[in-house]
C-alpha positions in Angstrom: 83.4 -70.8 35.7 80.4 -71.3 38.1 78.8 -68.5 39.7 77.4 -70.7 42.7 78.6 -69.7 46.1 80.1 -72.8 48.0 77.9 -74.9 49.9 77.7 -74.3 53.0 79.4 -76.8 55.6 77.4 -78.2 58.7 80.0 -77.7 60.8 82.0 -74.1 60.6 85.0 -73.2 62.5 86.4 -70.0 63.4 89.2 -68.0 65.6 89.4 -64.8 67.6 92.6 -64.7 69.8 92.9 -67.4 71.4 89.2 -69.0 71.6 88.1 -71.3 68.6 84.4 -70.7 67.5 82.5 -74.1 66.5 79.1 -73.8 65.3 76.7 -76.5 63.9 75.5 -75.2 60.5 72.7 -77.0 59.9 69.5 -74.7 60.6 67.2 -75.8 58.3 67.5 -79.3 60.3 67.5 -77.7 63.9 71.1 -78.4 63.6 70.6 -82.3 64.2 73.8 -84.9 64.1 73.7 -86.8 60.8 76.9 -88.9 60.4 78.8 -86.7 58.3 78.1 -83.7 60.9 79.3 -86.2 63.7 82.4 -86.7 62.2 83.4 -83.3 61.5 82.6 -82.1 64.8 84.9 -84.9 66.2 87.6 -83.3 63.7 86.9 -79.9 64.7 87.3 -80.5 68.3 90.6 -83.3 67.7 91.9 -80.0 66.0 91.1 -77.7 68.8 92.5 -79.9 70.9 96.2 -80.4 69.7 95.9 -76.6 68.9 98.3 -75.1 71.1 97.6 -71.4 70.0 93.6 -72.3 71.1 93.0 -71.7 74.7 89.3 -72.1 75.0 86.7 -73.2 72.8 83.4 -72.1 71.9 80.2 -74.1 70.3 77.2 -73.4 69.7 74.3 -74.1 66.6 73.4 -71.8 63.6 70.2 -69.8 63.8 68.0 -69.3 67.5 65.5 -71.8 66.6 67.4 -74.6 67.9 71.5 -75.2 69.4 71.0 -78.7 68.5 68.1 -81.2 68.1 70.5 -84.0 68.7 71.0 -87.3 66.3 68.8 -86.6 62.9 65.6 -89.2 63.3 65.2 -89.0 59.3 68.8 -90.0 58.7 68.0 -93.0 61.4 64.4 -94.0 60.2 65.9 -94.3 56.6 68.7 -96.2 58.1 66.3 -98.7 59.7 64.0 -99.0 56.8 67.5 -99.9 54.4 68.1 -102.5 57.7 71.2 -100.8 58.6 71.8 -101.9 62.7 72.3 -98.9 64.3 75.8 -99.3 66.7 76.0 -99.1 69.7 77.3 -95.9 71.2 80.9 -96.9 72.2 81.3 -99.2 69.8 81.6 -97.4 66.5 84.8 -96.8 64.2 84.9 -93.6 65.5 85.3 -91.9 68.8 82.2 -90.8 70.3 81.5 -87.4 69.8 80.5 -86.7 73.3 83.7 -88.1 74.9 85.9 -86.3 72.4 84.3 -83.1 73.6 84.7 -83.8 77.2 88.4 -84.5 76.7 89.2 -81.7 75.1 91.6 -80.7 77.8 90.9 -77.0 76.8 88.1 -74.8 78.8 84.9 -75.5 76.6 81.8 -73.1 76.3 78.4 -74.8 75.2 76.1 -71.1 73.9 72.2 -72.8 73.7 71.1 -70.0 71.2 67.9 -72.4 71.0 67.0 -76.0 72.5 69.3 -78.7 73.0 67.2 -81.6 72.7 68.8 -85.3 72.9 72.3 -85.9 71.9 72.5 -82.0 71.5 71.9 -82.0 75.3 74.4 -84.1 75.6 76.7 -82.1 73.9 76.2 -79.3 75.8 76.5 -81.6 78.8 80.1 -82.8 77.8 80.9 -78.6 77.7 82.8 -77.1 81.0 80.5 -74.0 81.1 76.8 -73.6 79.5 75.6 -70.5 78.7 71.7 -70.5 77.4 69.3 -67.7 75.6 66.0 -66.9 77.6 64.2 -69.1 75.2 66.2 -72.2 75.3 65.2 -75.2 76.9 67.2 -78.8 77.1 65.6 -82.4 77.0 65.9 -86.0 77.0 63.2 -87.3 75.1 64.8 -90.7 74.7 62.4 -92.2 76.9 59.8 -91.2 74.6 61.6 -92.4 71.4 62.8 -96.1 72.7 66.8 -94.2 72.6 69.0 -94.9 75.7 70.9 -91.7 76.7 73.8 -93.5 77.4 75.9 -90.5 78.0 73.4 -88.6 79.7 72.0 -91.4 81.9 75.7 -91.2 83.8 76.7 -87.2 83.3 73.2 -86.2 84.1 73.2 -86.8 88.2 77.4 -85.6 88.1 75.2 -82.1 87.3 72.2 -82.5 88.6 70.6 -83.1 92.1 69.7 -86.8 91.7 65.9 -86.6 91.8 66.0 -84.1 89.4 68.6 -85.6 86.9 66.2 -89.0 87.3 62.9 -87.1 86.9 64.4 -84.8 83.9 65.6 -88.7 82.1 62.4 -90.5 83.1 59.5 -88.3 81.8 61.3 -87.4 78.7 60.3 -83.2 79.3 61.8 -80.3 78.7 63.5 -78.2 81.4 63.6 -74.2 81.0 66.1 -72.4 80.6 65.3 -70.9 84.5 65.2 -74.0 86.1 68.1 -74.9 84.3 70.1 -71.9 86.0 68.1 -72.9 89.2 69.8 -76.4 89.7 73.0 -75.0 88.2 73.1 -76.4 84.7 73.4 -73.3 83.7 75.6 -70.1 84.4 74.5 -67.7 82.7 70.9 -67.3 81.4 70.7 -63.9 79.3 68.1 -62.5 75.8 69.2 -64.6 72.9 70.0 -61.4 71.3 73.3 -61.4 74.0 74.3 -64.7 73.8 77.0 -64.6 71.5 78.6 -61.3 73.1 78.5 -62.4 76.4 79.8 -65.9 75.4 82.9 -64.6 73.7 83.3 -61.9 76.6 83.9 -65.2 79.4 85.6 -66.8 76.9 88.4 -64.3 76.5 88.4 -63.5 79.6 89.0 -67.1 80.3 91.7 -67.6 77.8 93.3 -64.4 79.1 94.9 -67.0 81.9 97.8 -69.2 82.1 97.4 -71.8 79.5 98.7 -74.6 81.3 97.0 -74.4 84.0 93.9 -74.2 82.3 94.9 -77.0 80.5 96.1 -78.8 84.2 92.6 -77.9 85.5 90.8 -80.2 82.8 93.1 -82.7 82.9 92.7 -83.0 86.4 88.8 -82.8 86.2 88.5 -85.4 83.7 91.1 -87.7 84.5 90.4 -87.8 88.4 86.9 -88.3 88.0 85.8 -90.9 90.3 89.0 -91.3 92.1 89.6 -91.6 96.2 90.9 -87.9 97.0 93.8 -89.8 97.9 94.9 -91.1 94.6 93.5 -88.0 92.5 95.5 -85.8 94.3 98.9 -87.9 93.5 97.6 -88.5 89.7 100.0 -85.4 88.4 97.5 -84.9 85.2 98.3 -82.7 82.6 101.0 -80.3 81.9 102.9 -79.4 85.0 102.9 -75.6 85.5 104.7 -75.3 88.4 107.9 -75.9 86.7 107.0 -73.2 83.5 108.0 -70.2 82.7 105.2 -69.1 83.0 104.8 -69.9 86.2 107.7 -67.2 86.8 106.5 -64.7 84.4 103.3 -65.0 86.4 104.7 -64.0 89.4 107.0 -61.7 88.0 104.3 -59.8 86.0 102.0 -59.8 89.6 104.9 -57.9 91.4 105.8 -55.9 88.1 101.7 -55.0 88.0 101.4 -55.7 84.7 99.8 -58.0 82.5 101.7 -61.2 82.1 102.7 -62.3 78.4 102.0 -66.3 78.3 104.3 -68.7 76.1 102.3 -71.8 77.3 105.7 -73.0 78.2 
């Protein structure tokens, strides 16, 4: 029998309550995106997803030097040199990783314990809330590397003022952490030695709510992106909570003044 301990996955998952913990476990890399790390995150959030016990989700990178230094360069330069063609981004055998985290119709929580540099922007980008340490910085150096950004070249200005989100994809340079919260990106910026307690704080608070209607509000967000008012607001996305019972227990616990007990249901 081997003594070893287990090696250690590059993509970890956890649960408290309600809220599922993701975290990229690959330090020693600045927690880049190799393939098999791309895939497992798209399993880990497919999981989340049809997870009806998880209510909101949670990701963030091992370590504070880095949340994510997006696609691993060595993994691609070795690629190139064995003259691999590098796919295109929606055009793989798998779903894009940045999609399947924006349609994860549950409330997600991006925690930048460290920089979030290229796809791992993106990531964070794809998140519904993005909380950052003091000492965290995001960038799109893509311009500098002769990548395309093709998630962030269309999510960026959704976020950003336009100027901004054009400047930040044009030069390629990073943008602190306080201009980050300045323009928004951001809300919360707090010492990297809070990060993790004030992430899971808003994230059970969050997942303290009705679950189908936070599940109705990202449907809605996603799915009626783009839309005329008109048509968005005739779309009916998601589950319908008007017609749960928790909708009544809701109401019932309000005039009872107690806490209501959800059955997602």
């Amino acid at each position: 029998m081997s003594d070893e301990a287990p090696a250690a996955q590059p993509i970890e998952c956890s649960i408290a309550g309600h809220v599922r913990y993701i975290t990229i476990n690959r330090p020693e890399r600045r927690n880049s995106l190799d393939d098999t790390t791309r895939h497992l995150l798209i399993e880990a959030f497919v999981a989340a997803n049809a997870d009806d016990d998880v209510r909101a989700v949670v990701l963030t990178g091992a370590g504070d030097k880095a949340f994510c230094a997006g696609r691993d360069l060595k993994q691609l330069n070795a690629q190139a040199g064995s003259g691999t063609a590098m796919v295109g981004q929606m055009s793989g055998l798998e779903r894009n990783p940045y999609e399947v985290v924006l349609e994860t119709y549950k409330p997600t929580i991006a925690l930048l314990n460290g920089p979030a540099v290229g796809g791992g922007f993106e990531l964070a980008l794809a998140c519904d809330l993005r909380l950052a340490a003091d000492h965290a910085f995001v960038q799109l150096p893509e311009a500098k590397r002769g990548m395309g950004a093709n998630f962030s070249s269309v999510m960026l200005h959704r976020l950003l003022p336009s100027a901004i989100a054009f400047e930040t994809l044009y030069l390629g340079e990073p943008l602190s952490s306080a201009d980050g919260l300045r323009w928004g990106l951001f809300n919360r910026v707090v010492p990297g030695s809070e990060l993790q307690k004030t992430g899971a704080d808003l994230a059970e608070r969050i997942a303290a709510n009705a679950p189908l209607t936070l599940r109705r509000y990202k449907h809605a967000a996603v799915k009626t992106a783009g839309l005329p008012l008109a048509a968005a607001l005739r779309l009916e996305p998601g589950p319908d909570p008007y017609a749960s019972e928790d909708r009544v227990e809701g109401v019932r616990a309000y005039v009872e003044k107690r806490p209501p007990v959800w059955r997602g249901r």
